[in-house]
C-alpha positions in Angstrom: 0.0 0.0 0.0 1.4 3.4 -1.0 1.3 6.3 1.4 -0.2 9.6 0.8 2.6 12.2 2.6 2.2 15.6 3.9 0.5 17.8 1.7 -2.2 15.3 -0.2 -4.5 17.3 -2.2 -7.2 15.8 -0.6 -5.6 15.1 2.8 -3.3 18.3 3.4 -2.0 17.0 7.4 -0.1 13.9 8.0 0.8 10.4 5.8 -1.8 8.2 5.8 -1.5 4.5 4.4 -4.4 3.6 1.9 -5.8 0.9 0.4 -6.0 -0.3 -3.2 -9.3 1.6 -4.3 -12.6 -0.1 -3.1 -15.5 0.6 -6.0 -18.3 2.7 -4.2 -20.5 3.1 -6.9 -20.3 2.1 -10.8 -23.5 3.3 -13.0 -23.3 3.3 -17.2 -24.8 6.6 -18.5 -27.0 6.9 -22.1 -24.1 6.9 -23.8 -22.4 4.1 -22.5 -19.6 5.1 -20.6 -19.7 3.7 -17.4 -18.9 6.1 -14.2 -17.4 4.9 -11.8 -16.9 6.1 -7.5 -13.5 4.2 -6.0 -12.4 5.3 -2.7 -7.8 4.5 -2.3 -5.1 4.6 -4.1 -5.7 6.0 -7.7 -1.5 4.7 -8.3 -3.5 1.0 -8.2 -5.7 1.3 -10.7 -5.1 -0.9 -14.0 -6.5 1.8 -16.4 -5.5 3.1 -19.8 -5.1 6.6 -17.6 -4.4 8.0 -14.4 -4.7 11.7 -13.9 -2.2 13.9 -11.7 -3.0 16.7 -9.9 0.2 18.5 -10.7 2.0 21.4 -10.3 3.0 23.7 -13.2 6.5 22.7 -13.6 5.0 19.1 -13.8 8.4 17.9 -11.8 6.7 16.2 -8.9 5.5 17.0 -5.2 2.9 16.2 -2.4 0.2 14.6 -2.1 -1.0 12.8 -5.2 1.6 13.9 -7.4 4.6 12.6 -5.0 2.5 8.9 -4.8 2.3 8.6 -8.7 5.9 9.8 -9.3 7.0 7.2 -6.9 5.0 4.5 -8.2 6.1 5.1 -11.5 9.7 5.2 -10.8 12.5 8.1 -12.2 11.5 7.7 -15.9 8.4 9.6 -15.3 10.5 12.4 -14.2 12.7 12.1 -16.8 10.1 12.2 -19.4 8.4 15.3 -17.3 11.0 17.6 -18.0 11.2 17.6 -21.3 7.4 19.0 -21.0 8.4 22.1 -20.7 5.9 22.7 -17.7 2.1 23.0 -17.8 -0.5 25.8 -17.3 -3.3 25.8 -15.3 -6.3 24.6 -16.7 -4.4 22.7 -19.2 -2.8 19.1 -19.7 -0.1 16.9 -20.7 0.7 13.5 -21.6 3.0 10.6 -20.6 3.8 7.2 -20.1 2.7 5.2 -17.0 6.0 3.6 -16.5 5.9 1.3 -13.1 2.1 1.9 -12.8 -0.9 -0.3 -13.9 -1.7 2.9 -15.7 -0.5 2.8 -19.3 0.0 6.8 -19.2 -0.5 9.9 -16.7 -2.0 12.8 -18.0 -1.0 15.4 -15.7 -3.4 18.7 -15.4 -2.5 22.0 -12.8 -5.6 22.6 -11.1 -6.5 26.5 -9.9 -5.5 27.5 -7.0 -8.8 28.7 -5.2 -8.7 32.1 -4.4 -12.4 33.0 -3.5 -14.0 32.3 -6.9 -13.5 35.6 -8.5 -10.6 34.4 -10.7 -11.5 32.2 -13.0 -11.0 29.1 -10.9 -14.6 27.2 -12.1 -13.7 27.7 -15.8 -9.8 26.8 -14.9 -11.0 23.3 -13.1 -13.3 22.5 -15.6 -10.8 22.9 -18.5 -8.4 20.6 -16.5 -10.6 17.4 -16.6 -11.9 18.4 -20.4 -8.2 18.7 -21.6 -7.2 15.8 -19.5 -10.5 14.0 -22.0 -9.2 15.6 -25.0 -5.9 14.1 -24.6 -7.3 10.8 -24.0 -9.7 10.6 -27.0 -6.6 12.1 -29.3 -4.5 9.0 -27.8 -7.6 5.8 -27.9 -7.7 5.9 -24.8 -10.9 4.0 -23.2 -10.6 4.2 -19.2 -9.6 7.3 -16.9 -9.4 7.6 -13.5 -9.3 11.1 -12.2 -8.6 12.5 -8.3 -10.7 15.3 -7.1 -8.4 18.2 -8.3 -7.9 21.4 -6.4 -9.7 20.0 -3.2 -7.1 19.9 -0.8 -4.3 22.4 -0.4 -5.7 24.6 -3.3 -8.7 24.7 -1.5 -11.3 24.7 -4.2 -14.6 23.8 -1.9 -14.9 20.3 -2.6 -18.9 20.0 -3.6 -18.7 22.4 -6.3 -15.5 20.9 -7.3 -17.0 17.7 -8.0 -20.5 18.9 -9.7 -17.8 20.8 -12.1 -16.0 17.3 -12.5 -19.1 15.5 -13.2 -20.4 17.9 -15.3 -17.3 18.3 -17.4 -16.5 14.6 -17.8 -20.7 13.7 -18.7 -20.2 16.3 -21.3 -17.4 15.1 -22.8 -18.3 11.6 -23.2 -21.5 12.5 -24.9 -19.4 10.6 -27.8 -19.1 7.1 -26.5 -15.4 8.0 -26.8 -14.9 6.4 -23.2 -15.7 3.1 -21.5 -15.1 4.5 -18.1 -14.8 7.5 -16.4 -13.0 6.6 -12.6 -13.5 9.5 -10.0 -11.3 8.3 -7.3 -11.3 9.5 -3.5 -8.4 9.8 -1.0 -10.8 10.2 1.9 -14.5 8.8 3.0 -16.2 12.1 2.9 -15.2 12.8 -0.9 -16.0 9.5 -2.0 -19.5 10.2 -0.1 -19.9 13.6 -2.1 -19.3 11.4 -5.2 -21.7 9.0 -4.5 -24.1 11.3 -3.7 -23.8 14.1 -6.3 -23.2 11.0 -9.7 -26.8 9.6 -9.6 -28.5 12.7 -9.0 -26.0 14.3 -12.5 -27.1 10.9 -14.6 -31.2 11.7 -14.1 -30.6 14.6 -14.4 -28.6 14.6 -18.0 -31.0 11.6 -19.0 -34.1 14.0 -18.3 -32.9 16.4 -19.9 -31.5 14.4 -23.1 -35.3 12.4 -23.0 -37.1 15.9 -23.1 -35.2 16.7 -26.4 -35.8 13.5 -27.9 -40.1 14.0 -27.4 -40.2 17.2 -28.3 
């Protein structure tokens, strides 16, 4: 079991040792991509991509960045810096190296800063160019942490309505076979678990209402 150090985004005080992910909830929307609640260890998961919650110079850190650049060994670093760095909002590509992840796409979340700066727009364009970079590569199954939530602060419910709503969107294609949101802690897994079903009616209300009228 890998630990999560000082400074996880989602849990900001002390190293914790989790578990390989536990599914919480798995439901398949209209258009067939299934979406998926785990709860552990997204460097576990044997999908075509894990995202990281990086920092702009995309050269490693705390939290969930530190965990997947240990698990994937010094070849992820090596390949980082010839990235040139990231910007916020925005995404980049690798290989998965030592993972069970064929690649990491690594996005720099916004730094919350009371909500007046962008930050909504910012998050949401991390997970839809994290998605953009998986359809341009084939790539079927991502598993995405809950970016910005811990020690850039973004409040975490409207942090994962904007995940949700981002990733449904982008999958209107069929382009994916599953979407993984996966939680450090019990309380964001609960969020997720709560806030998925009610985001699936709704967007297969609202996608019915079209169709009859």
């Amino acid at each position: 079991m890998a630990p999560f150090p000082i400074g996880s985004d989602e849990n900001p005080i002390e190293e914790i040792v989790v578990s390989a992910p536990e599914i919480i909830r798995s439901d398949v929307a209209s258009a067939a991509t299934r979406f998926t609640v785990a709860l552990g260890d997204i460097t576990k998961l044997p999908v075509d991509a894990i995202v990281n919650a990086a920092n702009s110079s995309l050269l490693g850190g705390g939290g969930v960045d530190g965990a997947i650049h240990r698990a994937a060994g010094p070849d992820l670093l090596a390949e980082c810096r010839t990235l040139n760095g990231c910007r916020t909002g925005q995404a980049k590509i690798t290989m998965g190296y030592r993972l069970p992840a064929r690649h990491v796409i690594h996005t720099v979340g916004p730094v919350w800063n009371g909500g007046d700066h962008d930050e909504e727009a910012l998050l949401a364009g991390c997970y839809r160019s994290s998605l953009g970079l998986a359809r341009e590569r084939g790539l079927k199954t991502i598993a995405f942490p809950a970016i910005s939530t811990g020690v850039y602060r973004f409040p975490a419910e409207p942090a994962a309505e904007i995940a949700i709503r981002t990733t449904l969107a982008e999958s209107q294609d069929g382009a994916f076979e599953e979407i993984v949101f996966c939680c450090f802690g019990d309380d964001m897994a609960a969020l997720y678990d709560r806030l998925l079903p009610q985001a699936l009616d709704g967007a297969d209300a609202q996608r019915n209402s079209r169709t009859s009228a």
